[in-house]
C-alpha positions in Angstrom: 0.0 0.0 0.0 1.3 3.1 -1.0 1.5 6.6 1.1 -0.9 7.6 -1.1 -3.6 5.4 -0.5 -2.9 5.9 3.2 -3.4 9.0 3.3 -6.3 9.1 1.3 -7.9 6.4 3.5 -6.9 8.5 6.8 -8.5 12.1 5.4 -11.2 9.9 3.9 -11.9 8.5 7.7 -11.5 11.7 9.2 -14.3 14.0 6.6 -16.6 10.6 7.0 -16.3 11.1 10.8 -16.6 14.9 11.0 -19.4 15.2 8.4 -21.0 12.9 11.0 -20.6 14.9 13.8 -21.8 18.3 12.2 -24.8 16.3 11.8 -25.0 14.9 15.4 -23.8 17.3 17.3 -26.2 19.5 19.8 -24.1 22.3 19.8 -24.2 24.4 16.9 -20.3 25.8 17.8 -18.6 22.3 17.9 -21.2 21.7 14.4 -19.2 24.3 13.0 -15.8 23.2 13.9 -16.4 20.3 12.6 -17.8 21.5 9.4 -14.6 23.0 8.6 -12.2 19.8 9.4 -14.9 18.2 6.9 -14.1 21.2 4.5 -10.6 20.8 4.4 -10.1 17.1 5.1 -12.1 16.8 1.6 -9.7 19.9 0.5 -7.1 17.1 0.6 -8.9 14.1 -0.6 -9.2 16.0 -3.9 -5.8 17.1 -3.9 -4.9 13.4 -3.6 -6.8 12.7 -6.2 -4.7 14.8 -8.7 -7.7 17.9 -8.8 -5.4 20.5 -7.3 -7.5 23.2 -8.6 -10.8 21.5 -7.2 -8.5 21.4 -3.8 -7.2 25.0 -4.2 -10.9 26.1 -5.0 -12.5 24.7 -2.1 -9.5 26.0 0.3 -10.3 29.4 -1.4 -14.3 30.0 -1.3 -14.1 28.0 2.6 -11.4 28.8 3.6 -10.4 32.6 3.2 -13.4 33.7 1.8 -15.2 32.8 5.7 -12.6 35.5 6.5 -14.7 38.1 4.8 -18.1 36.8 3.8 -17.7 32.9 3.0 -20.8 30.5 3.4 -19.6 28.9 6.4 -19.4 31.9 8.5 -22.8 33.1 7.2 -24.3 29.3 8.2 -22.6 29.7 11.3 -23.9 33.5 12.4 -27.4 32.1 11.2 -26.9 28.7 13.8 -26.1 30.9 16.4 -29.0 33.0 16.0 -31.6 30.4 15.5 -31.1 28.5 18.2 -29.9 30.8 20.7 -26.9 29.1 21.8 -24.6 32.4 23.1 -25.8 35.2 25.2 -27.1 38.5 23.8 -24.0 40.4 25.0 -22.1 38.0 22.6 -24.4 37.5 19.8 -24.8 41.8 19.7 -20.6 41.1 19.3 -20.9 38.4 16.8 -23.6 40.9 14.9 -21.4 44.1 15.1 -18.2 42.2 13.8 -20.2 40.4 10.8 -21.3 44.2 10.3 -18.2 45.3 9.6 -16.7 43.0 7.3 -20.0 43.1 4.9 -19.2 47.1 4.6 -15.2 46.1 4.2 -16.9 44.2 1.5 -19.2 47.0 -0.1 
């Protein structure tokens, strides 16, 4: 077996495992984290696979663009107001900082 297919085996296990847990987990903050091992876990299964620009892509639009205004981030803000899981003094925080980076954006 080559460290090819080892790898691909152990980043396979590990976005099977974590995709799992985003769907199992109660708490919408560790549903997150583990969202983004998911993310780039598969990040390196295509990059295995000999689709570095599939790989590069996926780092890009999940990766740095959650920085500014990527999907995950978004999904994550909209968790943590639906279901209430932070206080207001943090989730006015939360609010005021996603604010600011959609006028960075503008």
């Amino acid at each position: 077996m080559t460290l090819d297919a080892i790898l691909f085996y152990v980043f396979g296990s590990v976005a099977l495992l974590s995709a799992l847990v985003v769907v199992a987990q109660r708490n919408p903050m560790y549903s997150a984290f583990a969202l983004i091992v998911t993310l780039a876990s598969l990040s390196a299964v295509f990059g295995l696979l000999g689709s570095p620009f599939i790989a590069v892509l996926q780092v890009i639009v999940y990766g740095v663009g959650a920085v500014k205004l990527g999907g995950p981030r978004v999904l994550m803000n909209w968790m943590i107001r639906v279901l209430g899981a932070i206080s207001h003094r943090t989730e006015t925080f939360v609010a005021a900082t996603f604010e600011r980076f959609v006028t960075d954006v503008r």
